[in-house]
N, C-alpha and C positions, 0 to 999 in steps of 0.2 A: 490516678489510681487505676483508670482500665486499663491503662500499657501495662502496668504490672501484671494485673490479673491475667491477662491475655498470654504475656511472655511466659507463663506457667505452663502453657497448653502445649509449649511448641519444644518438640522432641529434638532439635538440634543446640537449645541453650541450655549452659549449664552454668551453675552461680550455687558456690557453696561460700561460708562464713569458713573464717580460722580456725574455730575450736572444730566443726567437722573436717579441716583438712588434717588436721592435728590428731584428728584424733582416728580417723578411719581411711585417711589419703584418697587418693580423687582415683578412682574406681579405673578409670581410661589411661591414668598415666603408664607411658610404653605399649597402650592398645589401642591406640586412636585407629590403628587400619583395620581394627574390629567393627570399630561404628560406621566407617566409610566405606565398610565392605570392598576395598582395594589396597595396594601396595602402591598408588603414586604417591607421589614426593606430598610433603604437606608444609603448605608456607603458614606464617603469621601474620597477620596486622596488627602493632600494638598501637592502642589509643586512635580504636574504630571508630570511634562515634558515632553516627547513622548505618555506617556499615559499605558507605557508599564507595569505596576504596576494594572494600576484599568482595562486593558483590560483581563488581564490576573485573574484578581479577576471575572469578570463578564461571562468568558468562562467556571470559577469553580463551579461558585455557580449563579446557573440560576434564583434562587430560592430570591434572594436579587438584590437588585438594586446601580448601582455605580456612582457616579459625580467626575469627574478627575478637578482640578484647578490650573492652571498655570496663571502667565503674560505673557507666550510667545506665540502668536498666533502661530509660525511657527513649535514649539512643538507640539503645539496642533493638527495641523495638521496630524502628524503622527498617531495618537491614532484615530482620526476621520475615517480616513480613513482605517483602521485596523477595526473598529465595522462597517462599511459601509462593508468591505469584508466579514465579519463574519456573517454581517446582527443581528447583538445584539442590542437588542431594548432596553434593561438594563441600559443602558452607556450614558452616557449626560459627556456635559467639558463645564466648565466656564472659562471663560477668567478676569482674574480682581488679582487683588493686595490681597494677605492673610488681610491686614487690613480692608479690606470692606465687607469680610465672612458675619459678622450677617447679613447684607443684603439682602442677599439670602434665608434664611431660618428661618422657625417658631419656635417657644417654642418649644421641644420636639422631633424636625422634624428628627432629625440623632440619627441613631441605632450606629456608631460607626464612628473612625477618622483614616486613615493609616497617618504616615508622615514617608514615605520611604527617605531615604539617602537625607535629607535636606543642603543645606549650615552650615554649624556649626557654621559660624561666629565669627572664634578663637579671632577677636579680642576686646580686654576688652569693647572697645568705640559701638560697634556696640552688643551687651550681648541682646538688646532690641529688636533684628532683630531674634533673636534666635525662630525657632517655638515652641519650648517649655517653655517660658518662660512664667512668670504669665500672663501678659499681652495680650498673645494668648490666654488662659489658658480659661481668664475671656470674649473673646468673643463666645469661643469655648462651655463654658456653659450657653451659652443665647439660642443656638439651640441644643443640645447633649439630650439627654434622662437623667431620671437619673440613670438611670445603664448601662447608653452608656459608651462605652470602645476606647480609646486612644492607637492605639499600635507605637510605633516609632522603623524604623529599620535604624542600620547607624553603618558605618567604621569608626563614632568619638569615641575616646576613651574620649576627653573633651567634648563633647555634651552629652553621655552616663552617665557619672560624674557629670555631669550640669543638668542631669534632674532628676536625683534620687533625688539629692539635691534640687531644685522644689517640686517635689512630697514631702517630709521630711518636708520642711520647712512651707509648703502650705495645708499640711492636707490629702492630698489627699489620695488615696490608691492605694498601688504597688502592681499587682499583680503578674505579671512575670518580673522577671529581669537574664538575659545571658547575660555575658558579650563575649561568645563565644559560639554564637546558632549552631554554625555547628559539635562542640565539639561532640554531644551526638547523639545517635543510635536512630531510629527509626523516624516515620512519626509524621512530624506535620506540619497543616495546613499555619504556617508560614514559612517552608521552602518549601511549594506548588509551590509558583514562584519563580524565584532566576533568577532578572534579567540581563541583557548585562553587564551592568558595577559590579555589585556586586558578578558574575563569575570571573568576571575581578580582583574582588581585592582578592577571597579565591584566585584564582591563583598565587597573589603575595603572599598569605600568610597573607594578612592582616585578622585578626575576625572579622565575622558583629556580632552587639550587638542588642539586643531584648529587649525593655520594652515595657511593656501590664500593664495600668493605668485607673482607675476610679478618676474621677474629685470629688471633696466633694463642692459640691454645695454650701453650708454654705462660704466658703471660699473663690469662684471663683467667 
């Protein structure tokens, strides 16, 4: 109950219920470069969790601006409180459910999408809960730019499979796909962070995979 209380305090989160989106819409949608007092590009993290993903993006590249969004306030918590140490004016966290996204934001409003190590949701019945599925897809392109970029990183080998096929069936275009990003020599901006847990799993040996996707508007 004190992460809650505390996450109140902090002028970079925002966490509103349905019925106030419903009813009086989310005050920043189309003026996010009001809050961040700039015109750079502004990327997303969906299904931040600690936050440790978009804090670690916004330590890198000062130069672009980042929104972390989770449902768990007590998550969110930790990521808060990490740009409050860092003092990073870049970083904002929403609190709210993946399915009320367009809400937040305008036509055009997002230069790009991280979805790092999502739920995969192996099971057949729940395929709709998948973040990559069309259905995301097509809210994700009511606010994405049109040559905003999608990147998904994840230790699913059936979410990896699942979103090519996505991408394939849907039109879209694939731009990078690794089925084993740690495989190959040399820097790249994607292996920049390489968070707690995803240490965790090269160490067991598992491969993180990389897809980097352009949405076809037409389509989505």
């Amino acid at each position: 109950m004190q992460h809650f209380a505390e996450n109140l305090t902090f002028d970079n989160l925002f966490q509103l219920r349905f019925e106030q989106l419903a009813a009086t819409g989310f005050p920043l949608k189309s003026k996010w470069k009001d809050f961040f007092g700039n015109n750079y590009p502004i990327v997303l993290e969906l299904g931040c969790g600690k936050g440790e993903y978009t804090i670690g993006l916004a330590r890198n590249y000062p130069d672009m601006n980042y929104i972390g969004i989770d449902i768990k306030g007590a998550r969110l918590w930790r990521g808060l409180k990490d740009a409050q140490k860092d003092q990073l004016r870049n970083v904002a966290f929403i609190r709210t459910r993946i399915e009320l996204i367009e809400h937040f934001f305008g036509e055009g409003e997002i230069s790009e999408i991280w979805i790092t190590f999502p739920d995969p949701q192996p099971q057949f019945s729940r395929i709709r809960k998948r973040l990559t599925h069309q259905r995301f897809l097509e809210r994700y392109a009511s606010f994405l730019k049109t040559d905003g970029i999608i990147h998904l990183k994840t230790d699913s080998q059936l979410l990896y499979d699942y979103t090519l096929e996505v991408i394939r069936e849907n039109g879209h275009k694939l731009l990078v796909a690794k089925d084993d990003l740690y495989s190959e020599e040399g820097e790249d901006v994607v292996k920049r962070i390489c968070t707690f847990y995803e240490q965790k799993w090269l160490a067991l040996g598992i491969p993180i995979k990389y897809i980097r996707f352009a949405l076809s508007h037409e389509q989505a």
